[in-house]
PyMOL CGO cylinders between C-alpha atoms (Angstrom):
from pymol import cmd
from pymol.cgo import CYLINDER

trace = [
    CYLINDER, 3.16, 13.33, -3.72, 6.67, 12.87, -3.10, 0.3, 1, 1, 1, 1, 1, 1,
    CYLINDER, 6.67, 12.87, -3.10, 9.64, 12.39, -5.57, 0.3, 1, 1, 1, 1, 1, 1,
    CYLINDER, 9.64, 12.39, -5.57, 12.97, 11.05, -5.90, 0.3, 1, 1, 1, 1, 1, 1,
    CYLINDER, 12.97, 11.05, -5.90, 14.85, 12.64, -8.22, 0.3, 1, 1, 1, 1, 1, 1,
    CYLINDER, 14.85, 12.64, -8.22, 18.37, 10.88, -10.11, 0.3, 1, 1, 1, 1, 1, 1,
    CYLINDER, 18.37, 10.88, -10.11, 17.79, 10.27, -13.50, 0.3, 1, 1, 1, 1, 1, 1,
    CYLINDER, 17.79, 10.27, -13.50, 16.04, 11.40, -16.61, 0.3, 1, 1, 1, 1, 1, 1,
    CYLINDER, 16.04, 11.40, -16.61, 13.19, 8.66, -17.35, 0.3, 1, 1, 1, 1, 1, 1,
    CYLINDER, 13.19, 8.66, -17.35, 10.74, 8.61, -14.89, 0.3, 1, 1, 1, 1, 1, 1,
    CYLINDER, 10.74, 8.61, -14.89, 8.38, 5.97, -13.24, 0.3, 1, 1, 1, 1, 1, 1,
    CYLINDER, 8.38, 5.97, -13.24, 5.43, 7.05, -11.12, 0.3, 1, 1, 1, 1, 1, 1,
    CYLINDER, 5.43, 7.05, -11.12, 3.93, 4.69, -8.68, 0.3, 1, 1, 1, 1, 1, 1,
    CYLINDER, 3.93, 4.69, -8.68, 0.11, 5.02, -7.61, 0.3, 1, 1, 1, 1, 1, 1,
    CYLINDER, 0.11, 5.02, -7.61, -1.27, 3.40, -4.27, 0.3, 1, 1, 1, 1, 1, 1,
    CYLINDER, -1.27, 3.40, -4.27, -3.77, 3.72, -1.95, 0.3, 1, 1, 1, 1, 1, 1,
    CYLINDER, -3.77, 3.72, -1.95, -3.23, 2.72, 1.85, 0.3, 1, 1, 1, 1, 1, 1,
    CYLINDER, -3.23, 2.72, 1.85, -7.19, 2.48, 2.86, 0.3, 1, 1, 1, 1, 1, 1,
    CYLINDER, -7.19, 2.48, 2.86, -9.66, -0.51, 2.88, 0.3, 1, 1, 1, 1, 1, 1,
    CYLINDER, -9.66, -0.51, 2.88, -11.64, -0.52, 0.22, 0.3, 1, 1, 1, 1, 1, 1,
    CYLINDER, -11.64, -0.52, 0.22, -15.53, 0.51, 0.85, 0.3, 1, 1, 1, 1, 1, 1,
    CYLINDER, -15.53, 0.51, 0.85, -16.50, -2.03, 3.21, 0.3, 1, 1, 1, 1, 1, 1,
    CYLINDER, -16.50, -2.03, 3.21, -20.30, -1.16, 2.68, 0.3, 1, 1, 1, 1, 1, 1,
    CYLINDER, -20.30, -1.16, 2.68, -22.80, -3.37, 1.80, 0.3, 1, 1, 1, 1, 1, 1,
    CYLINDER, -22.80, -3.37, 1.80, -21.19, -4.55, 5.65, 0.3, 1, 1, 1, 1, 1, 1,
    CYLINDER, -21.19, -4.55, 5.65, -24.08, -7.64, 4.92, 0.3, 1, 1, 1, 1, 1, 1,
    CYLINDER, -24.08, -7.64, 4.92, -22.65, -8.97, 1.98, 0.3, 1, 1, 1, 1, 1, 1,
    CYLINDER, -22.65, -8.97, 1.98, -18.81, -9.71, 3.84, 0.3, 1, 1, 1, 1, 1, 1,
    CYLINDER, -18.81, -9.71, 3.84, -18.83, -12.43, 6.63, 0.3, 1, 1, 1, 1, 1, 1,
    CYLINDER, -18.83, -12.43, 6.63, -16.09, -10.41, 8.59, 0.3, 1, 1, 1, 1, 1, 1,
    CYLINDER, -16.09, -10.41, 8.59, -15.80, -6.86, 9.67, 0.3, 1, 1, 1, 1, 1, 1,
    CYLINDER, -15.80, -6.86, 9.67, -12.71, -5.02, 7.53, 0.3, 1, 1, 1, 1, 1, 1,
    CYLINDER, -12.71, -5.02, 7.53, -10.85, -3.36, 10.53, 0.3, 1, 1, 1, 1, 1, 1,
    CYLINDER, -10.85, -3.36, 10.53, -11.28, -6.15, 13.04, 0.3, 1, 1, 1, 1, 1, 1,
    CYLINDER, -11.28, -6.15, 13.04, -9.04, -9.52, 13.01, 0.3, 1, 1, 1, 1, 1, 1,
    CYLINDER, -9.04, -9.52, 13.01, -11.35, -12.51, 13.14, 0.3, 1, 1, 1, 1, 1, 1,
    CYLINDER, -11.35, -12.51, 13.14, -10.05, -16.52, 13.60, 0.3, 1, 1, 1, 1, 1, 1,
    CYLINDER, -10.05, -16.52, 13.60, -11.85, -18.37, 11.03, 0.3, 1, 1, 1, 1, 1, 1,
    CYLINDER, -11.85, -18.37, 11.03, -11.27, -22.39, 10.18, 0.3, 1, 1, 1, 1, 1, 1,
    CYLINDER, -11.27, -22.39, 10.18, -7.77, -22.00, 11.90, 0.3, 1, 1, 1, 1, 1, 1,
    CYLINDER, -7.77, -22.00, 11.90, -7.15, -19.19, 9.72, 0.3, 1, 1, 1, 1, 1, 1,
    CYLINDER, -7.15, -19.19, 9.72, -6.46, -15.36, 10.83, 0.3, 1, 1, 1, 1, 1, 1,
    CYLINDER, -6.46, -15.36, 10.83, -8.65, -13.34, 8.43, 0.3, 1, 1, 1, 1, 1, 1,
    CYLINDER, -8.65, -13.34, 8.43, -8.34, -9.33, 8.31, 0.3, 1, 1, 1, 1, 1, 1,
    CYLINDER, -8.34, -9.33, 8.31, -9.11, -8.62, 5.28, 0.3, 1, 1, 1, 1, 1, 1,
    CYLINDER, -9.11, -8.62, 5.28, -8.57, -4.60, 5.34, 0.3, 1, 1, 1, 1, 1, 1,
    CYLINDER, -8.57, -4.60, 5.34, -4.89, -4.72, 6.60, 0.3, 1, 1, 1, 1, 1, 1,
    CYLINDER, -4.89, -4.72, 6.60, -2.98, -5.42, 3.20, 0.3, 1, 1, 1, 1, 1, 1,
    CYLINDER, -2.98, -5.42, 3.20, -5.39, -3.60, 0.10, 0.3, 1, 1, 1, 1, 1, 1,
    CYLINDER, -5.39, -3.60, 0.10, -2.18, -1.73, -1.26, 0.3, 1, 1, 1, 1, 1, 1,
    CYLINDER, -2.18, -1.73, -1.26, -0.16, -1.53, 1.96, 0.3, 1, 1, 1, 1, 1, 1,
    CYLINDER, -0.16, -1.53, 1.96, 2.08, -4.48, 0.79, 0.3, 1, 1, 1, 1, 1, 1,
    CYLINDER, 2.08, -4.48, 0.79, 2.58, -2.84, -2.30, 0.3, 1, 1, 1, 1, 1, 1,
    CYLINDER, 2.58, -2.84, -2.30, 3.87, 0.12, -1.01, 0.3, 1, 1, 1, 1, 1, 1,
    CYLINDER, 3.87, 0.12, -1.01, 6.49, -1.53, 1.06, 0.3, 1, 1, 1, 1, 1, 1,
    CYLINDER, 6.49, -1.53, 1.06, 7.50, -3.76, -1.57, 0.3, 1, 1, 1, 1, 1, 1,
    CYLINDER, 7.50, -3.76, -1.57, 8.36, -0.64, -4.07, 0.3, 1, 1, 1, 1, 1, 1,
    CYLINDER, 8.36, -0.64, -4.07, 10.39, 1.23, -1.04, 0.3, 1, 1, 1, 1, 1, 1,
    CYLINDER, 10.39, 1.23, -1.04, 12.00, -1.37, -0.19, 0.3, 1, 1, 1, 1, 1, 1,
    CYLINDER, 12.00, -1.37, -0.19, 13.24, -2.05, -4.05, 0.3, 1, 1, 1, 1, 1, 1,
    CYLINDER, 13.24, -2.05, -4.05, 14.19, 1.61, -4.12, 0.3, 1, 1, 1, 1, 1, 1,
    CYLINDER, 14.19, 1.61, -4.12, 15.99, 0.98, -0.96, 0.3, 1, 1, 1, 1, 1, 1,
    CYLINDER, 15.99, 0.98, -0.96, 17.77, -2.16, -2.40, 0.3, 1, 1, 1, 1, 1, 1,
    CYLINDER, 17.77, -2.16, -2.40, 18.34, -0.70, -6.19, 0.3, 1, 1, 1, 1, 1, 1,
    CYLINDER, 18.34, -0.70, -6.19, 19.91, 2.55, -4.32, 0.3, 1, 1, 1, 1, 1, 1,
    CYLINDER, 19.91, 2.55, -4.32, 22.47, 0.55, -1.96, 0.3, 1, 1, 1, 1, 1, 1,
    CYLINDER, 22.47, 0.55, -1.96, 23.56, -1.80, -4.94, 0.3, 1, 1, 1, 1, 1, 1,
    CYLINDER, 23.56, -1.80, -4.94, 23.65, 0.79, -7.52, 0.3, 1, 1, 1, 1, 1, 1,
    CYLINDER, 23.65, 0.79, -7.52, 24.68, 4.11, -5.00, 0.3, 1, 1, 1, 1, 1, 1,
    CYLINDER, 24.68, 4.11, -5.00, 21.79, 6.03, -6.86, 0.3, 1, 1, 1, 1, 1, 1,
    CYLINDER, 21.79, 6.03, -6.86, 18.33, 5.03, -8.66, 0.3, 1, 1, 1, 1, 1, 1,
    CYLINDER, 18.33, 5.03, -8.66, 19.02, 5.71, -12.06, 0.3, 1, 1, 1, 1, 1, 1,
    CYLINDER, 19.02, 5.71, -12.06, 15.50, 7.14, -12.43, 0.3, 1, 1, 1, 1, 1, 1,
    CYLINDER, 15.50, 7.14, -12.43, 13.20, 10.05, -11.01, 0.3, 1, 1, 1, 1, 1, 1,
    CYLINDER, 13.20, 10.05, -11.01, 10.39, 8.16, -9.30, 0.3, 1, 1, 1, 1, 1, 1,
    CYLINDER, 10.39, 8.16, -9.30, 7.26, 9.97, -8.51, 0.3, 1, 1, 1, 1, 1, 1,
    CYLINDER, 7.26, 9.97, -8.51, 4.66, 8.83, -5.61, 0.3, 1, 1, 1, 1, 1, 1,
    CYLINDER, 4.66, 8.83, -5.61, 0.94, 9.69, -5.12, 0.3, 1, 1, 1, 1, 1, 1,
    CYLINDER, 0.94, 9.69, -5.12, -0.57, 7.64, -2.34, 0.3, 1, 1, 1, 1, 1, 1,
    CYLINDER, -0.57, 7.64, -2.34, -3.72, 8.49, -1.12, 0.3, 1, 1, 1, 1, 1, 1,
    CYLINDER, -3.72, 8.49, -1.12, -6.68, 7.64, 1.25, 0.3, 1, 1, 1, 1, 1, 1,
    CYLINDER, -6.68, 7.64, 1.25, -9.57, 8.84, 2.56, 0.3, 1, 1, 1, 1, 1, 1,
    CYLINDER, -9.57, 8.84, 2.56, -10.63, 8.64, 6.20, 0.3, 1, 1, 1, 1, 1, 1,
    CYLINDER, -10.63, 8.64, 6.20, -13.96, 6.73, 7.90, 0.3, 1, 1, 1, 1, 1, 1,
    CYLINDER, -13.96, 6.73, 7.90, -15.08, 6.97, 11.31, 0.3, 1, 1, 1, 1, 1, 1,
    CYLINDER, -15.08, 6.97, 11.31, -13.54, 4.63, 13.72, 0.3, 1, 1, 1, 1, 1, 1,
    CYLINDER, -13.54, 4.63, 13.72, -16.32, 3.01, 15.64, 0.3, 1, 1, 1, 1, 1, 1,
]
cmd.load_cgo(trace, "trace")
């Protein structure tokens, strides 16, 4: 968990940063970890289940704290994952 603490009200942000269960593998048409070229198309779908969100809400934090000098909030993170064997 990690916390940023400036103001009274506070916002807490949940995220995960792993793929979610790729198993039954039979039912996808693509691996989760590996990058595939489909129809012209780059298809990976593992790399962005939560990731993006994560970087979008930093980076907002970042923004809100160099336009306002301080987050007028206490923001709480818990981002978690689980780790799978890498073939």
């Amino acid at each position: 968990m990690a916390v940023l603490k400036s103001g009274g009200k506070s916002v807490l942000f949940y995220n995960h940063y792993v793929v979610q269960p790729p198993e039954p593998l039979e039912e996808w048409s693509s691996d989760p970890f590996r990058l595939v070229r489909r129809d012209g198309l780059l298809i990976a779908r593992g790399v962005a289940d939560n990731k993006g969100n994560i970087v979008a809400r930093l980076a907002t934090i970042d923004v809100l704290h160099e336009i306002l000098g301080e987050v007028p909030l206490t923001i709480k993170f818990i981002v978690g994952g689980w780790r799978r064997k890498v073939h």
